[in-house]
C-alpha positions as MATLAB code, in Angstrom:
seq = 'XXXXXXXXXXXXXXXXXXXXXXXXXXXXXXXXXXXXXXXXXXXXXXXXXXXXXXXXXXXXXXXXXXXXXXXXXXXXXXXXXXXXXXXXXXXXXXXXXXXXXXXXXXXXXXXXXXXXXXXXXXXXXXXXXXXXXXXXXXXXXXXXXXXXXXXXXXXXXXXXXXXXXXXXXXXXXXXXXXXXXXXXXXXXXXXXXXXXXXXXXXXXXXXXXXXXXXXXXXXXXXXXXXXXXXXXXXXXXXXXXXXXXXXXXXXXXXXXXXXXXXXXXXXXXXXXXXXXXXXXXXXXXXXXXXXXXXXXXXXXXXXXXXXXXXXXXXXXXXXXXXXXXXXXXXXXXXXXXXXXXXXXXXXXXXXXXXXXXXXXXXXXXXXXXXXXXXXXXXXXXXXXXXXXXXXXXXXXXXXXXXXXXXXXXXXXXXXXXXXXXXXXXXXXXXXXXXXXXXXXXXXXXXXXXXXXXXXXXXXXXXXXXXXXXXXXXX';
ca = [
      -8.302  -25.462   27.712;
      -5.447  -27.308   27.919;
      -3.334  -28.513   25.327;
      -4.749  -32.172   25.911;
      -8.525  -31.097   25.682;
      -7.344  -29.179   22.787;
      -6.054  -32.381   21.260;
      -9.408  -34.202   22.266;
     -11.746  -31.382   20.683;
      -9.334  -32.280   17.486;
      -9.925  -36.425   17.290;
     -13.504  -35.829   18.286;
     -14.073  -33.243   15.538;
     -12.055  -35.259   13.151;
     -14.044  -37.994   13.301;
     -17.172  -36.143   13.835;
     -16.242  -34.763   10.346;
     -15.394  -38.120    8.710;
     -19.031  -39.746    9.907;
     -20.571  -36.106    8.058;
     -18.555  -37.091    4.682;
     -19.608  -41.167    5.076;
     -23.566  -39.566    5.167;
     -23.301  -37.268    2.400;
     -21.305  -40.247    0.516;
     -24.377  -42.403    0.987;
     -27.139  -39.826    0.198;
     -25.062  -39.404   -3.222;
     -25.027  -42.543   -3.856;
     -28.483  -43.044   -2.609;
     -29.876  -40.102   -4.867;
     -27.925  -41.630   -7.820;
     -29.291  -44.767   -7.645;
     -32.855  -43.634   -6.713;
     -32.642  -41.428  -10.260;
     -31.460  -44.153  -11.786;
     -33.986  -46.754  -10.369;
     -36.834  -44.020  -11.482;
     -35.475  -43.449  -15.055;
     -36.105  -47.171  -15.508;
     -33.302  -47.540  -18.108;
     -33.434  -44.356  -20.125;
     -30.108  -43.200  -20.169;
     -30.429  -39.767  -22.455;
     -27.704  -37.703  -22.764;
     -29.488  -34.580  -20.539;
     -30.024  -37.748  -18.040;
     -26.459  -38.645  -17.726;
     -25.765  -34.206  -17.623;
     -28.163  -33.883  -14.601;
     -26.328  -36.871  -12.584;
     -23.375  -34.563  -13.426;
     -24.669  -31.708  -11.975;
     -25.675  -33.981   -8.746;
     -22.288  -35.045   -8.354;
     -20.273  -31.552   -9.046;
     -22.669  -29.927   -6.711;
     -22.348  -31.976   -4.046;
     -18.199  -32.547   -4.044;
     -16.948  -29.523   -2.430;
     -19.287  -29.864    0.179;
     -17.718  -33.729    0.849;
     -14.505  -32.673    0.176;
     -14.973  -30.019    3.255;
     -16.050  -32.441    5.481;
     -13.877  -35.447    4.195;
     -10.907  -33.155    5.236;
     -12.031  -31.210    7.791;
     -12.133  -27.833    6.991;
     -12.645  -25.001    9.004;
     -13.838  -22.206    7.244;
     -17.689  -21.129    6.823;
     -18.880  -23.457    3.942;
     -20.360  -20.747    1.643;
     -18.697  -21.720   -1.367;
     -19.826  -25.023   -0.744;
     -23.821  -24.001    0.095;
     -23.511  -22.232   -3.031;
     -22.274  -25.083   -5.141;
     -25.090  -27.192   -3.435;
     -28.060  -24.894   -4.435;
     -27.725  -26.291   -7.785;
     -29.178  -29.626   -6.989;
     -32.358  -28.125   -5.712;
     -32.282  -25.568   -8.309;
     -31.096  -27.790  -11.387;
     -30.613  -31.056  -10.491;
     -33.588  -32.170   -8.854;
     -36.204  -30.600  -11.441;
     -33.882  -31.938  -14.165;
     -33.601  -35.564  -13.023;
     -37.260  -35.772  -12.119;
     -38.457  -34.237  -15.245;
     -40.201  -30.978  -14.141;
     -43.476  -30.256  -16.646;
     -42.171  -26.597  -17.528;
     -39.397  -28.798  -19.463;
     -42.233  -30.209  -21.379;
     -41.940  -27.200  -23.757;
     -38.611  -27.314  -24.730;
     -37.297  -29.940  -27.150;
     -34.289  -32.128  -25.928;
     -32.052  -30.190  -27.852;
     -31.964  -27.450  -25.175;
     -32.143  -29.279  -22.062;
     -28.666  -30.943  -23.245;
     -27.598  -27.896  -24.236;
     -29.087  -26.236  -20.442;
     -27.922  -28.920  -18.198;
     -24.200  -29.250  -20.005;
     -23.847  -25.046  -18.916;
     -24.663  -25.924  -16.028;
     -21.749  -28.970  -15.488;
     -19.217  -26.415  -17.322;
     -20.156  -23.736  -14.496;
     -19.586  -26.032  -11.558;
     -16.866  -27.860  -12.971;
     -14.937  -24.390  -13.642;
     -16.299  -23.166  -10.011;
     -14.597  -26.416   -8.483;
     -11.636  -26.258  -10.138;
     -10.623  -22.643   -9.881;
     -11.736  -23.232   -5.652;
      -9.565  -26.342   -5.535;
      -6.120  -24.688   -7.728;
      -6.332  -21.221   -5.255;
      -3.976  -21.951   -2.571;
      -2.072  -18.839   -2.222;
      -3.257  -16.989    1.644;
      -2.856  -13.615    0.879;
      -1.726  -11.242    4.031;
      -4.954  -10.602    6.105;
      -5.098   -6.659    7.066;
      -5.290   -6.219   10.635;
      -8.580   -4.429   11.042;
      -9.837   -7.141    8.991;
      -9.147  -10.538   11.500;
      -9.386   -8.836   14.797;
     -12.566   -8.531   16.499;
     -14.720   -5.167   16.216;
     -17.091   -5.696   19.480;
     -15.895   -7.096   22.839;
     -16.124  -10.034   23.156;
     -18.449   -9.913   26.203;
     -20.706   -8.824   23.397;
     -21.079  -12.502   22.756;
     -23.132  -12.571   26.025;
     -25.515   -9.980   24.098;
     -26.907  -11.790   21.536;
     -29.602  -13.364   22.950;
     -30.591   -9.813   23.737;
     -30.116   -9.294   20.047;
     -32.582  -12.269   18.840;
     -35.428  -10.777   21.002;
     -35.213   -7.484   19.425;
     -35.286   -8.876   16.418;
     -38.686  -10.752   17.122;
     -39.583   -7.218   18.456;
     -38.919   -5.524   15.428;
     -40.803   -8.252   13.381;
     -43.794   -7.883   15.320;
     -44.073   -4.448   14.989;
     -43.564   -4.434   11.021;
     -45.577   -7.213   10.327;
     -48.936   -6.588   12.790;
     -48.511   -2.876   13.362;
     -48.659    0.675   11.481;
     -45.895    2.611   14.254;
     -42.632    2.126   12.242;
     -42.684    5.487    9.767;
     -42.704    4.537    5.934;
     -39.907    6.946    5.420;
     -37.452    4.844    8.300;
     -38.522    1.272    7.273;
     -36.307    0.869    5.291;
     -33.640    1.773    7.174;
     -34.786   -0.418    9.807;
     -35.272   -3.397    7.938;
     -31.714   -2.963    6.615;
     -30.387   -2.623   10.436;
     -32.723   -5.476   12.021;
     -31.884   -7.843    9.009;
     -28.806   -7.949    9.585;
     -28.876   -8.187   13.375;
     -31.051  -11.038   13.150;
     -28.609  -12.791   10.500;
     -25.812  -12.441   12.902;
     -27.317  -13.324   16.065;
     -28.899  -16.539   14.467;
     -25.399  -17.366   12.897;
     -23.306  -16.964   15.840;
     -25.745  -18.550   18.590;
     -26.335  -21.845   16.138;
     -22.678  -21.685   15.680;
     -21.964  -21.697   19.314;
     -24.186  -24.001   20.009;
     -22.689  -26.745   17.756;
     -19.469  -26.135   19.708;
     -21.432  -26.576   23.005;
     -20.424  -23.784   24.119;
     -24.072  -22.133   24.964;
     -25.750  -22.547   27.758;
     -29.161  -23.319   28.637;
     -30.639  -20.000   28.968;
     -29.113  -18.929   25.839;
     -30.569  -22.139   24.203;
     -33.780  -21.361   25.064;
     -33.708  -17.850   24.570;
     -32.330  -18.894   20.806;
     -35.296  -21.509   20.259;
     -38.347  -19.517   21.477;
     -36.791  -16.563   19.421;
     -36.238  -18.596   16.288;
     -39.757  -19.984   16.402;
     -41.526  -16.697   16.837;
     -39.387  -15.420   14.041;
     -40.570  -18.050   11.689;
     -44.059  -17.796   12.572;
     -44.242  -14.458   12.005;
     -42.495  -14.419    8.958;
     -44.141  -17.626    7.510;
     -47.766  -15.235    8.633;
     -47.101  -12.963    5.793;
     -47.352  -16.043    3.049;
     -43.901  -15.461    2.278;
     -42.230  -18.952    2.625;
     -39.082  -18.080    0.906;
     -37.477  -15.552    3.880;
     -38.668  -18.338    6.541;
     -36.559  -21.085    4.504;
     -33.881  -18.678    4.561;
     -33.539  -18.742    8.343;
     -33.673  -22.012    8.928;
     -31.282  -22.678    6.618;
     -29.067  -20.556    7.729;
     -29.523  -21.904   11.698;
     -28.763  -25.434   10.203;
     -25.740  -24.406    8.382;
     -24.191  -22.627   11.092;
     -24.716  -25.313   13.277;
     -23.772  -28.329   11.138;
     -21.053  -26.604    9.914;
     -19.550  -26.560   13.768;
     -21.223  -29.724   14.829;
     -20.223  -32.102   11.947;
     -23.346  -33.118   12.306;
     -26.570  -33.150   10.413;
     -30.025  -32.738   12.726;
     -31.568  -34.976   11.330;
     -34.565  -34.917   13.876;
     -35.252  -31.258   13.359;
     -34.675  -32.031    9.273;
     -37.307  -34.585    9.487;
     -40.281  -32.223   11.733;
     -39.422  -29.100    9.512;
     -39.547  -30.396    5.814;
     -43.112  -32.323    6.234;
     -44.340  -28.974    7.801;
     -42.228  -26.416    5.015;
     -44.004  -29.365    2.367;
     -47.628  -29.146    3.865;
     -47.641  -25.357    3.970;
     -46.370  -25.085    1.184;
     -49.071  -27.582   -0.439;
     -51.645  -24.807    1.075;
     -50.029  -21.552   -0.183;
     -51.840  -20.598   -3.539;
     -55.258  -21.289   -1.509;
     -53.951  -18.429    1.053;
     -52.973  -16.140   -1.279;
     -56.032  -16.585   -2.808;
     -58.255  -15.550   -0.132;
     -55.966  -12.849    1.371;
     -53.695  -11.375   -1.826;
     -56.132  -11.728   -4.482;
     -59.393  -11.368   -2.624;
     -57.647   -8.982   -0.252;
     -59.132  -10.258    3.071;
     -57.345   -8.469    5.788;
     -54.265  -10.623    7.312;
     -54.414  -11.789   10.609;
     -53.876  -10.337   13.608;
     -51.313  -11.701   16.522;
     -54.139  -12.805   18.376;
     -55.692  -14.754   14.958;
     -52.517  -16.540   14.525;
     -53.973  -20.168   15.860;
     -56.929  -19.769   13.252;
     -54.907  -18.695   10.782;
     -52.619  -21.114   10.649;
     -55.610  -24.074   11.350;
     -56.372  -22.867    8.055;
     -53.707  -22.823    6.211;
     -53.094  -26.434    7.397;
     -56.114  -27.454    6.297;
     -55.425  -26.512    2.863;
     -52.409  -28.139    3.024;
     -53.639  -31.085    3.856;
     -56.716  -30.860    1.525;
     -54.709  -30.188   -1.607;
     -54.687  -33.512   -2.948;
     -58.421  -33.760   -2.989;
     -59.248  -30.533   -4.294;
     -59.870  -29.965   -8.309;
     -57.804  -31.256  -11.037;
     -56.051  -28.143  -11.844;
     -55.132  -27.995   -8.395;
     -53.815  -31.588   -8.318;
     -51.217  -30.434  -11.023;
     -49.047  -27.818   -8.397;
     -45.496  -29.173   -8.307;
     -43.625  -30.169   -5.295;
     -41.369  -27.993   -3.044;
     -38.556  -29.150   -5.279;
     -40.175  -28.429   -7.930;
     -40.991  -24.686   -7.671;
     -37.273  -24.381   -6.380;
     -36.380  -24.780  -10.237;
     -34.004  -22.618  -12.255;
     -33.549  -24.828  -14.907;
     -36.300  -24.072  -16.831;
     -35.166  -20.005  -17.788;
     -31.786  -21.472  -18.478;
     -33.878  -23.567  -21.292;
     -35.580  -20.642  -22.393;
     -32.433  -18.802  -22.614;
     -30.364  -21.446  -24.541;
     -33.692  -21.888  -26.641;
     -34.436  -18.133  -27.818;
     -30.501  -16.855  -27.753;
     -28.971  -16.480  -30.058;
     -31.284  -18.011  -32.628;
     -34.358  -15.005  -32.146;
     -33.188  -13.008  -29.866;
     -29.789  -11.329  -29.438;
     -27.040  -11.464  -26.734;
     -27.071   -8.937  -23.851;
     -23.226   -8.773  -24.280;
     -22.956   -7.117  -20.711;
     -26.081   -5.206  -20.665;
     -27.858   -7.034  -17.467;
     -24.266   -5.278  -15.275;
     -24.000   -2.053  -16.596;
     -26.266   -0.750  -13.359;
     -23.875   -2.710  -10.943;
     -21.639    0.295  -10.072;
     -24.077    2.182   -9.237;
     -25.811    0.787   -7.017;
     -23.055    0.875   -4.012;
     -23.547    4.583   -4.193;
     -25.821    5.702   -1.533;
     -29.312    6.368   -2.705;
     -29.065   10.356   -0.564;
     -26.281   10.627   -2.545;
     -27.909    9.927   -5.864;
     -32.024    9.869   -5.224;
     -32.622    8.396   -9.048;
     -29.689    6.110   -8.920;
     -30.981    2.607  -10.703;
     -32.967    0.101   -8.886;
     -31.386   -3.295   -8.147;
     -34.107   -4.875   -9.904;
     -33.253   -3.221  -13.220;
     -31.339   -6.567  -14.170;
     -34.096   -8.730  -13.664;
     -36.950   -6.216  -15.237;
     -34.241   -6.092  -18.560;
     -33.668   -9.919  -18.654;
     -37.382  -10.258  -18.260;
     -38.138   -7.807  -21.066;
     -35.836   -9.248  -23.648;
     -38.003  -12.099  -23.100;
     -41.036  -10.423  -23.198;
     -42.179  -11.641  -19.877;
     -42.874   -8.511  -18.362;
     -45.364   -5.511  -19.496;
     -42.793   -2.287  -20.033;
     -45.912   -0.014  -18.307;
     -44.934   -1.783  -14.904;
     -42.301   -3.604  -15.233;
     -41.756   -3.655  -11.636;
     -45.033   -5.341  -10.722;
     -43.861   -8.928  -11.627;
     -40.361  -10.567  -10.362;
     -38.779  -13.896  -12.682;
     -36.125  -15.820  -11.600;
     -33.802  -16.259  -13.780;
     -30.395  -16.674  -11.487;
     -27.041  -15.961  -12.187;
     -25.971  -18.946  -14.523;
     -28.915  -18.094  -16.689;
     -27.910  -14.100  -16.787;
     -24.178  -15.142  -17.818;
     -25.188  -17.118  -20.572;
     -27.904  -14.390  -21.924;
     -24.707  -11.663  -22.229;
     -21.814  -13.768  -23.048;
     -22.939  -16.994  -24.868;
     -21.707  -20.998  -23.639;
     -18.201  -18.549  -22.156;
     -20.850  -17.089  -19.500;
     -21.618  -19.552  -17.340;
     -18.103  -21.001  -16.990;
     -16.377  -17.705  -16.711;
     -18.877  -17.270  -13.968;
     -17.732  -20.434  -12.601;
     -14.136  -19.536  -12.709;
     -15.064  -16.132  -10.942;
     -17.120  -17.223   -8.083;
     -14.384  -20.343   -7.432;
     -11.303  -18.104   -7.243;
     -13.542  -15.240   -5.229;
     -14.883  -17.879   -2.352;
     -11.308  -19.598   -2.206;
      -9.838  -16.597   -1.542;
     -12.259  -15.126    1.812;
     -11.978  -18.885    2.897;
      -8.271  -19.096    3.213;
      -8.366  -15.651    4.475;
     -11.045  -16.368    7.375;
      -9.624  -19.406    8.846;
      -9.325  -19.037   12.268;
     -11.028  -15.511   12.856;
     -12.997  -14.396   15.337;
     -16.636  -14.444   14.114;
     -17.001  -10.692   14.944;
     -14.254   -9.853   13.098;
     -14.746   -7.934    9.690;
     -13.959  -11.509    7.751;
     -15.869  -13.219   10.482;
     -18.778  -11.559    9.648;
     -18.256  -11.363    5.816;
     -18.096  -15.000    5.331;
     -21.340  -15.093    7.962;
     -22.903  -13.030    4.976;
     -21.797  -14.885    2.085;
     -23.373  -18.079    4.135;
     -26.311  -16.475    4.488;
     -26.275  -15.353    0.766;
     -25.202  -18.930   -0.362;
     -28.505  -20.165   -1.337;
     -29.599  -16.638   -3.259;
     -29.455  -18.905   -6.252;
     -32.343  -17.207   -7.820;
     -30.791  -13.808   -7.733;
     -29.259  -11.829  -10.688;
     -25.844  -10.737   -9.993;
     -26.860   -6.942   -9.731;
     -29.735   -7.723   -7.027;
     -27.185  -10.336   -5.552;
     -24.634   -8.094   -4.838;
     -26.633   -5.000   -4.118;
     -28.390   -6.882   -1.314;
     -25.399   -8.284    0.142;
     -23.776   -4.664    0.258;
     -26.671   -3.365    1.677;
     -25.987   -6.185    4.665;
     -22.446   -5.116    4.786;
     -22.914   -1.708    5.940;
     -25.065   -2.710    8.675;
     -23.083   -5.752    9.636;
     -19.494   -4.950    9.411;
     -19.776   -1.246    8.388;
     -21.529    0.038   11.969;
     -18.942   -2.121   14.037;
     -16.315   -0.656   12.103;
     -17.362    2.786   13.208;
     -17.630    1.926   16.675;
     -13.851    0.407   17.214;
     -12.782    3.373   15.172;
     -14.908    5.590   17.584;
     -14.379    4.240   20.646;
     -10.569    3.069   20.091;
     -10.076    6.707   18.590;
];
């Protein structure tokens, strides 16, 4: 390229970047004034908190494109999670905040404006670029591995298929093989949408990516599990937004009716095929299956009264109300943690053949859910509550939790985005901050699961391409 293409690419991106920030500018201010228009003059204090949170949330990810930046946005998908998670069921008055009194919604929705504010402002006062290691901005796979990927997306869909329709993968190697095909499929998807927004993939590879993607969903989406489906779409839109400067707004507005309208459908599904335990479908009963669910979906809002009651897609995605609970019950009947939800953490990045009874990662949530009496102790692994990381903070440190937290996960983001500026995206920071992207919206995680999970990633990811440049480089 020469130098005046390369100073083309800049304007063009520059002001591809500015139009991104004008949007997001006018869906602010569009969301602010909708919430405001809906409150119809009721201007409570928890009100005037949640508008907070909308506009803390949504500033680093206007202040990246206002300026340009070119790092990953992860910091700023995880800042943004908070308005579907807190925000949204906050400003539009979910019913599970019908049992608290408005004492702790205040007392909720200010943590949650202390933990972004903190988060912002340690992200925004780290400037220092430390020295980046050499093995850690240099790519691990040749770059005619690029060419692979493709290749990579289709064994992904491969793998799917056999795990989800099929008995052939051993019990004893799944999960070794979910690990490994996880995070193949998080990379491939990452890189190709990335590429893509830079136009630089071709046609083949375009199709290749879309068919792939599709099937992917589909069979994902087949096992009533909307959540992992989300996950990769989200993650194809970031990747590609975040190079495009662009939001897709035509594939935005096809997906989210169809995410809301299966969605609408779900309980009757799991109905019939968790609790009545009809046998799932087959590839071949796909079409039926999802005629179906479809019609459920589109039946829901002339179906019984209790049924009429189900809360939107927003409205599930809700965080807000544990962090009630938790400011509600603590420390007026029930005690602090004071660290107790972490104590596993360490363990749990030692190998499990190292250490067969090491702690599950789930041994955060099961304790958080126990203090609460939410769970039965007899199987306390049978049932799974959200609680997310803001919530967990405040339950073992008090109103310090959530900001320290804050203050943490600013100065930790700041830090791997200065340091992968400009690196190759199969470089060991490459693909770090391609993880942290794809673990930017694990807002309902505890920290322990959170980080366990990612790690787990990381070996697979960066860990295997390590050990093949150190084996084939010598």
């Amino acid at each position: 390229m020469t130098p005046q293409e390369t100073a083309e690419n800049a304007t063009l991106d520059s002001k591809a970047a500015y139009r991104l920030y004008q949007g997001g500018v006018l869906a602010l201010v569009g969301a602010i004034g909708f919430f405001i228009w809906r409150s119809g003059g009721d201007f409570s204090l928890s009100f005037m908190l949640g508008l907070a949170i909308l506009y803390f949330a949504t500033l680093p990810a206007l202040q990246w494109a206002k300026h340009g930046r070119n790092w990953f946005p992860a910091f700023e998908i995880t800042m943004l999670t908070c308005v579907a998670f807190y925000a949204i069921p906050l400003l539009a008055g979910h019913r599970e905040l019908e049992a608290y009194d408005s004492e702790a919604i205040t007392e909720a929705a200010g943590l949650i404006v202390l933990y972004l504010v903190a988060a912002n402002l340690a992200f925004t006062a780290s400037r220092h670029k430390p020295r980046i290691p050499r093995w850690a901005n240099s790519s691990l796979l040749p770059e005619k591995m690029m060419r692979y990927l493709p290749a990579g997306m289709i064994l992904n869909s491969v793998y799917l298929y056999f795990d989800i329709f099929t008995e052939l993968i051993p019990y004893n190697l799944a999960g070794s093989f979910r690990a490994l095909f996880f995070g193949l499929g998080i990379i491939c998807t990452f890189v190709l949408s990335r590429e893509w927004g830079l136009d630089r993939l071709d046609a083949r590879s375009r199709g290749i990516f879309i068919l792939n993607l599709l099937v992917q969903i589909i069979f994902l989406v087949a096992q009533i599990y909307l959540i992992r489906a989300i996950s990769l779409i989200a993650l194809s839109l970031i990747a590609y937004s975040s190079a495009r400067r662009r939001v897709p707004w035509l594939v935005l507005g096809i997906t989210l009716p169809v995410l809301a309208l299966l969605h609408s459908g779900k309980p009757d599904m799991r109905r019939i095929y968790w609790e009545e335990k009809n046998p799932m479908p087959t590839l071949t009963q796909l079409p039926a299956f999802f005629t179906e669910w479809i019609g459920f979906g589109l039946g829901s809002g002339k179906t019984s009264e209790e049924e009429d009651v189900r809360s939107s897609l927003f409205e599930r995605a809700s965080l807000i109300q544990m962090l009630c609970l938790s400011v509600d019950q603590v420390p007026e009947y029930r005690p602090y943690l004071n660290g107790q939800s972490y104590v596993d953490i360490p363990a749990l990045f030692i190998p499990r053949f190292v250490w067969p009874d090491k702690p599950s990662s789930l041994m955060a949530n099961v304790r958080l859910g126990m203090h609460f009496g939410l769970v039965d102790p007899d199987t306390p692994f049978k049932v799974s509550i959200a609680f997310g990381m803001i919530s967990e903070a405040y339950l073992n440190f008090g109103v310090i939790g959530p900001p320290l937290l804050g203050l943490i996960t600013g100065l930790f983001f700041k830090r791997v985005a200065l340091l992968s500026q400009n690196v190759p995206p199969l470089s060991a920071l490459g693909l770090l901050t391609i993880l942290l992207t794809a673990w930017s919206f694990q807002a309902e995680f505890v920290l322990a699961t959170w980080l366990s999970s990612i790690f787990q990633a990381a070996v697979v990811c960066i860990g295997l391409p390590l050990a093949y440049r150190k084996f084939t480089t010598g």
